[in-house]
Backbone bond lengths (Angstrom), bond angles and torsions (degrees), N, CA, C in turn:
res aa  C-N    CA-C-N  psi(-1)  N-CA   C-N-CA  omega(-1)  CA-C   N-CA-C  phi
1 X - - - 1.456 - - 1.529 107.78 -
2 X 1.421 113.09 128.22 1.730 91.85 173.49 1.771 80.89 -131.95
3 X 1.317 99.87 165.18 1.258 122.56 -172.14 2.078 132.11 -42.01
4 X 1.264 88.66 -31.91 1.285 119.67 172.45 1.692 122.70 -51.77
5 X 1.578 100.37 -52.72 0.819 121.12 156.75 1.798 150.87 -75.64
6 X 0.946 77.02 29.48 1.563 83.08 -170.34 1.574 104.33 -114.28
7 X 1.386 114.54 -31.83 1.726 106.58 171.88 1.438 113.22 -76.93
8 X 1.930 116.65 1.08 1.539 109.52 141.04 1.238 140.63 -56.68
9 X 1.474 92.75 -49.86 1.324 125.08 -168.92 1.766 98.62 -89.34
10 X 1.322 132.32 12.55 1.562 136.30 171.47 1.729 85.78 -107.60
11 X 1.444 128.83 -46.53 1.387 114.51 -166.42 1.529 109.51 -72.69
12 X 1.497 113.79 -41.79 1.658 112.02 -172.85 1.273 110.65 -50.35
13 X 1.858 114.71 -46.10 1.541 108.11 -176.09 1.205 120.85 -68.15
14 X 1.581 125.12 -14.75 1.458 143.32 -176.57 1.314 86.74 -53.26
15 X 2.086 105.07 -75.87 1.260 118.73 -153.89 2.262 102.81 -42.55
16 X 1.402 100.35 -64.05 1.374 106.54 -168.77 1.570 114.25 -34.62
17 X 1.605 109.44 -53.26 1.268 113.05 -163.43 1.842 108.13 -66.71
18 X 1.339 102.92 -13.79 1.796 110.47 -175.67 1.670 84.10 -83.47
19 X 0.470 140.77 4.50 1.580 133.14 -151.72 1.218 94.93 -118.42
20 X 1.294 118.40 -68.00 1.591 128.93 -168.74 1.699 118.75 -64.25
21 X 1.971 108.04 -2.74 1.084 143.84 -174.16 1.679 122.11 72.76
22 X 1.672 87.99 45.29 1.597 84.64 165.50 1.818 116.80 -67.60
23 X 1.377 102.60 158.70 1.328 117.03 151.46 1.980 122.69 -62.99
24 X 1.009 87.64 152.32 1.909 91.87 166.55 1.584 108.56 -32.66
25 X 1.918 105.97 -75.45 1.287 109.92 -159.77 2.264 107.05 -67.55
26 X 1.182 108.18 -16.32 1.723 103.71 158.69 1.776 114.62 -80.74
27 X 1.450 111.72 -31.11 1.444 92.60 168.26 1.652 122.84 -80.20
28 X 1.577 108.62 -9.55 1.401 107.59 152.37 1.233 149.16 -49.50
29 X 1.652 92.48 -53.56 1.458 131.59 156.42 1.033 112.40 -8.14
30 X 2.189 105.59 -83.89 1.460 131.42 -143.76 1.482 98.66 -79.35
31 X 1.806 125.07 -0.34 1.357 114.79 -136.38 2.205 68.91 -111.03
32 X 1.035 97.38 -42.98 1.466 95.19 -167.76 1.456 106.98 -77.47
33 X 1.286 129.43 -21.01 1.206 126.07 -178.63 1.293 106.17 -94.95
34 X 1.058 138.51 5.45 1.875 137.11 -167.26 2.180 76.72 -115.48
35 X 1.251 132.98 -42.30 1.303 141.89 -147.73 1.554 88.17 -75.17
36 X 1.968 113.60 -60.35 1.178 109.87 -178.82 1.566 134.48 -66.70
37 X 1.092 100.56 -29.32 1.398 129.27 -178.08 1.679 111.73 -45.82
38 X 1.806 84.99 -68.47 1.646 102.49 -164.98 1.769 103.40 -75.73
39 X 1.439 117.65 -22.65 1.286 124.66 175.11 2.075 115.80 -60.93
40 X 1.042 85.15 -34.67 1.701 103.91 165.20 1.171 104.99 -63.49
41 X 1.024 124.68 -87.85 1.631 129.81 -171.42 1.778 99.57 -33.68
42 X 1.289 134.93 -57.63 1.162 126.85 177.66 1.627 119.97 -56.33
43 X 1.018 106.47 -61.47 1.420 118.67 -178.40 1.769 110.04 -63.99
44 X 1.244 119.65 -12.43 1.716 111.65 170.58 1.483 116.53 -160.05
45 X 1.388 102.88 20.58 1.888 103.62 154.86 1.376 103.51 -128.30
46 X 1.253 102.38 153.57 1.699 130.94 -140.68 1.897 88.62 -88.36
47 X 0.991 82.21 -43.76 2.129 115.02 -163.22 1.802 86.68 -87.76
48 X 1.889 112.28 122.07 1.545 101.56 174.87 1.236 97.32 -98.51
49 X 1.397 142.16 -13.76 1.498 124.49 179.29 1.290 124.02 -82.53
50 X 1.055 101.64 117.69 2.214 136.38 -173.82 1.322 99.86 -120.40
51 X 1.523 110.05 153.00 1.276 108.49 170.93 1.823 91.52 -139.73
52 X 1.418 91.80 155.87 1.532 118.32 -143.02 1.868 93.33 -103.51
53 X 1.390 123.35 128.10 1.841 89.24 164.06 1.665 88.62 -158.20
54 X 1.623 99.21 129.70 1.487 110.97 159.00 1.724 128.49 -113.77
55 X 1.303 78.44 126.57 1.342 95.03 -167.27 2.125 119.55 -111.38
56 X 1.396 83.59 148.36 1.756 79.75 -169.66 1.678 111.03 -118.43
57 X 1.202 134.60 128.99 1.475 127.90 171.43 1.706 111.42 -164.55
58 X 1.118 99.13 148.32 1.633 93.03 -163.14 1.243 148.13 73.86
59 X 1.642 97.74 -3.72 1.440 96.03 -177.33 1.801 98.91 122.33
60 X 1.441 120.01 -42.82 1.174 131.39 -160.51 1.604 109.83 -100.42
61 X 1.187 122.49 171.38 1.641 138.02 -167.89 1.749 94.80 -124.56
62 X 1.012 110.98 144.33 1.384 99.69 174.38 1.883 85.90 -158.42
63 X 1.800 100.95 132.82 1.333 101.06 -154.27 1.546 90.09 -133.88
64 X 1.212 127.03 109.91 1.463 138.36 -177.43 1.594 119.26 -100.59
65 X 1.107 115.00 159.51 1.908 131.97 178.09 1.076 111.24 -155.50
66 X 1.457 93.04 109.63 1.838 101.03 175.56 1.599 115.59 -110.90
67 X 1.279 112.66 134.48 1.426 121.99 -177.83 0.819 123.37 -127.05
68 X 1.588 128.66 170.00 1.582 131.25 166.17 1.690 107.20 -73.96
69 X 0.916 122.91 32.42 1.547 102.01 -175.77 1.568 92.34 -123.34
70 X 1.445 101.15 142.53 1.597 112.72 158.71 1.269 144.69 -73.29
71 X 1.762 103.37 -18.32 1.334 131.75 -179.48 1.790 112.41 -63.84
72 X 1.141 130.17 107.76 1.016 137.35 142.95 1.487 141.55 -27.40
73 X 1.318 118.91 119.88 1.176 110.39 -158.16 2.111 110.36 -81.02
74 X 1.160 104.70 137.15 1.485 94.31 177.62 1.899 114.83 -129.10
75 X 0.977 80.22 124.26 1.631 85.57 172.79 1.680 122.92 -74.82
76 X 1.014 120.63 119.00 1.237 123.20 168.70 1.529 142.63 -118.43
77 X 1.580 140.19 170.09 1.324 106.90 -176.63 1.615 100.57 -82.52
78 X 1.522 90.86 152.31 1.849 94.87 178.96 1.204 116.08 -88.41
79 X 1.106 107.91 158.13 1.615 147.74 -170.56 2.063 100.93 -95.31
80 X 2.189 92.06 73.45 1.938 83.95 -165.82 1.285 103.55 -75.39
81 X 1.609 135.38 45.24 1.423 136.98 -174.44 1.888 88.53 -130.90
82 X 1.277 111.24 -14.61 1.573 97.04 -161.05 2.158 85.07 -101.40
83 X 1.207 83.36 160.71 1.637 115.82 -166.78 1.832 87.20 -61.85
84 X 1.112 112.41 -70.11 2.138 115.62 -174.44 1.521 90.57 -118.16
85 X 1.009 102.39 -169.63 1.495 144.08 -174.54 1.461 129.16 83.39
86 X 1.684 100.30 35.47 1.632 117.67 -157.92 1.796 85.08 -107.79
87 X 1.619 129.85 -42.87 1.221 141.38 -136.60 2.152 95.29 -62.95
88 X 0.849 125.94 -52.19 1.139 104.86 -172.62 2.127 116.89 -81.28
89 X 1.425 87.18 -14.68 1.465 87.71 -175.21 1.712 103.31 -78.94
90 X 1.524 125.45 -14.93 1.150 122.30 -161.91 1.855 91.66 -95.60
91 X 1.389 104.52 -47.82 1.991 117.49 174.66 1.962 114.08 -47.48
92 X 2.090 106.67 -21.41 0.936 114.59 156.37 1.453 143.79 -86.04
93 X 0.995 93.71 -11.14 1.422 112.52 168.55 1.496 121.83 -86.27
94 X 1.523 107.07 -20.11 1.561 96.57 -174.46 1.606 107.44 -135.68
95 X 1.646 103.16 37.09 1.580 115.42 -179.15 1.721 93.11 169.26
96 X 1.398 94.11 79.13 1.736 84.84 -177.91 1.098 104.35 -125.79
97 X 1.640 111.14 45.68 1.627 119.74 133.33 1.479 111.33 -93.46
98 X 1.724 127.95 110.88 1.177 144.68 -169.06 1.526 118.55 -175.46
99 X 1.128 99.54 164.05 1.409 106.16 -158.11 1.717 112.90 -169.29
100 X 1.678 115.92 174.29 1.060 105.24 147.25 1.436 111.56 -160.61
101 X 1.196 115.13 -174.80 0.987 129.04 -158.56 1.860 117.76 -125.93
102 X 1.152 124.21 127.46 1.876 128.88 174.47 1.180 106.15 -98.82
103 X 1.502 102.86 148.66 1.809 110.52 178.15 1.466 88.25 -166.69
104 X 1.146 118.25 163.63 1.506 152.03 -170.25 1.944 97.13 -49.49
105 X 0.979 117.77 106.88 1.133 103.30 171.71 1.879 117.20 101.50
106 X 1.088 106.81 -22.08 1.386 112.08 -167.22 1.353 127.81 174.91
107 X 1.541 145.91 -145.07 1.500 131.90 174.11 1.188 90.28 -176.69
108 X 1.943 108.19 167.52 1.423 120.40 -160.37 1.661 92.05 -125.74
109 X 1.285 130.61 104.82 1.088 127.79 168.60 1.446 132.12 -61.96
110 X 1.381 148.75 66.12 1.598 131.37 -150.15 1.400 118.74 -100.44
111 X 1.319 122.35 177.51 1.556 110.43 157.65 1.916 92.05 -154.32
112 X 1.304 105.81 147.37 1.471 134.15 -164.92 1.822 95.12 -105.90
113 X 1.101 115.87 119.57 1.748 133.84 164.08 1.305 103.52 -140.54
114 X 1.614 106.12 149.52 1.687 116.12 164.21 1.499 100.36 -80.54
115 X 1.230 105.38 160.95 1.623 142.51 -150.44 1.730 74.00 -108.24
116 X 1.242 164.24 -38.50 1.386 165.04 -154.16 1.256 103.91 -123.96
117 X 1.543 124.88 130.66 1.284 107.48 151.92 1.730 140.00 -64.03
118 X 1.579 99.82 -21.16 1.356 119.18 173.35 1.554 106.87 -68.31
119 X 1.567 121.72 2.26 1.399 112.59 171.30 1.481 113.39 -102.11
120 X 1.238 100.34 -16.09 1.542 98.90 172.32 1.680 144.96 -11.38
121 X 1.322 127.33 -70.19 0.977 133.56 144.75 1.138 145.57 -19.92
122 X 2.062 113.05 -29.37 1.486 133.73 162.78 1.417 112.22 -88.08
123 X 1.505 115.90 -9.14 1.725 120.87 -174.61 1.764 93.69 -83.46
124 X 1.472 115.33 -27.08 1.734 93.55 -165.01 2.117 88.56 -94.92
């Protein structure tokens, strides 16, 4: 992944999730969470190849990043004087069904939103 690429890879998931019949505020969603996501992988895995996957069932979007890195992602309070380190605490605040996941080699970063805004309420 290098940096460049990722406001591709912010439009494709846009496109998909309109597709799969998201609303506005889920194609918002996927646009900031594919932005924060893949910005991680650059900025603190060594290794740039991740693979990206959005997925739809139930009603919900569920938008994953898998990497070579072992490091765990941690949210913290931000530093609103420092340049970044706001991106996952802000992706928690407005989809804070998320999680991740370890495996041999690397981990799958995801976060879970409804595809509707009228589903809202079943996403937290």
């Amino acid at each position: 992944m290098r940096a460049r690429a990722i406001g591709r890879w912010r439009n494709e998931a846009a496109v998909v999730v309109k597709e799969l019949g998201g609303d506005r505020d889920a194609v918002g969603l996927a646009r900031l969470a594919v932005s924060e996501l893949l910005s991680n992988v650059v900025k603190h895995v060594g290794d740039p190849r991740c693979e990206l996957r959005v997925e739809c069932a139930a009603g919900f979007v569920r938008l994953q990043v898998r990497d070579r890195s072992m490091a765990v992602p941690a949210i913290t309070v931000p530093d609103w004087a420092a340049e970044s380190g706001r991106g996952l605490w802000l992706l928690q605040t407005v989809a804070p069904n998320w999680g991740y996941i370890c495996f041999p080699g690397g981990k799958s970063v995801w976060v879970r939103f409804p595809l509707r805004a009228s589903r809202q309420e079943a996403a937290t």
